[in-house]
N, C-alpha and C positions, 0 to 999 in steps of 0.2 A: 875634126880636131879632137873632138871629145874621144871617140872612139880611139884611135889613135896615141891618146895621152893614157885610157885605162889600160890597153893592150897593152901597152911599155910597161906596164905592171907588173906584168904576167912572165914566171921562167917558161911557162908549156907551151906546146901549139893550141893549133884551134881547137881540139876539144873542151880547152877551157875558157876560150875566147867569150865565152858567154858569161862565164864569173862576173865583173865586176859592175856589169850593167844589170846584168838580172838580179842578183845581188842589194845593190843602190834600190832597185824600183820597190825591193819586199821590203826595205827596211823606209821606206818614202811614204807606202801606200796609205800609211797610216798618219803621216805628218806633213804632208803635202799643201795646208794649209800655211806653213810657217815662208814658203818661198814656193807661190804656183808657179811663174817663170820659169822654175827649173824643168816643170815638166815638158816644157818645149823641147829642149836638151836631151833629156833622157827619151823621150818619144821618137826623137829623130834620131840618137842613137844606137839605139833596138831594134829601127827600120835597117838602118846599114847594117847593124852586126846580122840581121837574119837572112841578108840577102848572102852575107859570108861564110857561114857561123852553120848548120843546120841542128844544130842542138837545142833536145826539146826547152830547157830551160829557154832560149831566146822568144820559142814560138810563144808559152807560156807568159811569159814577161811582157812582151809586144802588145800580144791579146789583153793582159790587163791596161796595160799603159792608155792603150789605144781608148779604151773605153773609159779611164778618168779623164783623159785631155780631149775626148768627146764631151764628155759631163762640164769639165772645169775651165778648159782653155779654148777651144773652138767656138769662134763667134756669131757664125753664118749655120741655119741648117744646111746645106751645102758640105762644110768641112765636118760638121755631125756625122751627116751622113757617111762621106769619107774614111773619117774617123773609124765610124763603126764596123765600116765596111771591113777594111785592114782588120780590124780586132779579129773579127769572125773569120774570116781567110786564114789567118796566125792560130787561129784557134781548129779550124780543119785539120789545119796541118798538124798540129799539137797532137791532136785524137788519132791520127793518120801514123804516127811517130809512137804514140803511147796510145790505147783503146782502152787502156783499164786506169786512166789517169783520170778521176773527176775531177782536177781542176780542167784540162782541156777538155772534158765533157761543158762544163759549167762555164768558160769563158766564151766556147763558140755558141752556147744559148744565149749568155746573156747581151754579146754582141751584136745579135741576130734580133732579141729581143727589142735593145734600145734604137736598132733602124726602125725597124717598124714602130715604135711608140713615136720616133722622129716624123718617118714618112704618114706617119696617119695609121690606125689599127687596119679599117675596112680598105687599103690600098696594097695593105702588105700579108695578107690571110694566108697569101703562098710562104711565106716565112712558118705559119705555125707548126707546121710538122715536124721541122728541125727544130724549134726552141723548145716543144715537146719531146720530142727524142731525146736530145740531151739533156736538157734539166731533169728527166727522168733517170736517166742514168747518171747523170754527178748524184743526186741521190742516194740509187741503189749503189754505186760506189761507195759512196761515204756520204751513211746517213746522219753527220752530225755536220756537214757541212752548211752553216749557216747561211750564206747567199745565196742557197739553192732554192731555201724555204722563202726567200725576200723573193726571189725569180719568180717561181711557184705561186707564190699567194699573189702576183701584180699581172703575172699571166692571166690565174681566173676571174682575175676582178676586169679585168681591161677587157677580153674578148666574148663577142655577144652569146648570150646566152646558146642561140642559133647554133653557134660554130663552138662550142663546150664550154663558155663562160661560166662559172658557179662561182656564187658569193658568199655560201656557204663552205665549200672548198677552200676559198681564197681563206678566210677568217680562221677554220683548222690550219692554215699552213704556217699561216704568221704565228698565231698561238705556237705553233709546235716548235718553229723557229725560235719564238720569245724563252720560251720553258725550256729548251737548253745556252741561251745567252739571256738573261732581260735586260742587258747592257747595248744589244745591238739594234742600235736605235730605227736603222730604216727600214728592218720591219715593223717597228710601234709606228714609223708614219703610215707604211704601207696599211696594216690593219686599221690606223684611223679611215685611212680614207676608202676602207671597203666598208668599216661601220656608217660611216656619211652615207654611201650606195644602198647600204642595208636601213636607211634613215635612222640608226641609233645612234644621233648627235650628241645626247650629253655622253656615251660610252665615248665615241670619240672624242669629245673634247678633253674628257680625263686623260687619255695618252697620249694627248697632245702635247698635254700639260706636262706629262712626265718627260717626253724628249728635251720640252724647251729645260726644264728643271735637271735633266741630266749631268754630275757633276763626273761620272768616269765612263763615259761612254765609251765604246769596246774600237769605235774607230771613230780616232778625234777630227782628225782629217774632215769627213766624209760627215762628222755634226757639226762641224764649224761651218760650213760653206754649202752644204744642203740641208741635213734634217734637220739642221735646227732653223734655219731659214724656211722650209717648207711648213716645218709645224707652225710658227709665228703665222704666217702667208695663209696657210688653214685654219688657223683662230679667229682669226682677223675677218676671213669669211663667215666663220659660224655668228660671230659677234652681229653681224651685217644680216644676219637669217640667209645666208645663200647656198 
């Protein structure tokens, strides 16, 4: 029905068919706090319009979708999984459709990424070569894409040394990230929680502090219902010595 009501919108064909849902999600992704329910809607949405619709916007839009309503709405690792799963497939296709587009470089890593952080690091290692691949290249695409360097810096911190983990690496990425946003909060969590790895707790605790203290975060969305919650959640452990 959703679908249905925005396409009645629309004077054109399917070429545009992708308008008003892709659309909704860019201007959501950021306030998605003030009504999560609707992400249900709009998730399920993006899945019909892309089985219709092959337009890169839909694939692009899906693949984000897919991965806040993994983050925010799915309640079972199960539908995580799912979730993610859809993103990263949405996100192939995107790259498959466009190869010089970092955002589908960047959605099919970080899709990729967040199964494996779901399924377990050491169960999902076959993943690392494609979340490497692409967050590499959303990058070199466009080096000032800021979720690339959050990807980036959670990749090196998360995977064992063994298999390329560097926590030095990790700590440059978030820096580099911070130093073109220091508004974008979930890399000051991510960097906290490579300083905690790297045992310099009170460094982390100071940008912990500044997430929770955050008063224009760069995505309100995304500090209302995680980083700010994560950094509180990681205070709360330092406080406790853990």
């Amino acid at each position: 029905m959703l679908v249905a009501a925005l396409l009645a919108l629309l004077p054109g064909g399917a070429a545009q068919a992708q308008s008003p849902l892709a659309g909704e999600l860019r201007a959501f992704a950021s306030r998605y706090h003030e009504d999560p329910p609707r992400l249900d809607a709009l998730y399920a949405g993006l899945i019909e319009a892309a089985k219709t619709d092959s337009h890169l916007d839909n694939f692009l839009a899906l693949a984000q979708a897919a991965f806040i309503w993994g983050d925010i709405r799915a309640r079972t690792a199960e539908d995580k999984l799912g979730a993610y799963e859809r993103g990263r497939q949405a996100g192939q296709r995107a790259v498959e459709l466009a190869p010089r587009n970092a955002l589908a470089h960047l959605w099919l890593a970080i899709n990729a990424g967040r199964w494996g952080q779901t399924k377990g690091v050491l169960r999902s290692l076959f993943l690392l070569p494609t979340v490497r691949e692409h967050m590499e290249a959303a990058l070199e695409l466009d080096p000032r894409l800021l979720p690339a360097y959050t990807l980036a810096g959670t990749v090196y911190a998360e995977v064992p040394g063994l298999f390329g983990g560097d926590l030095e690496k990790s700590e440059a990425l978030f820096r580099k990230g911070l130093a073109l946003d220091a508004r974008w909060t979930s890399a000051r969590v991510g960097l906290a929680r490579t300083l905690i790895q790297r045992g310099r707790r009170d460094a982390a605790r100071r940008e912990l502090e500044a997430v929770v203290a955050e008063r224009e975060p760069r995505n309100l969305a995304d500090w209302t219902l995680k980083d700010s919650r994560e950094a509180r959640e990681l205070l709360a452990a330092l406080a406790k010595g853990k």
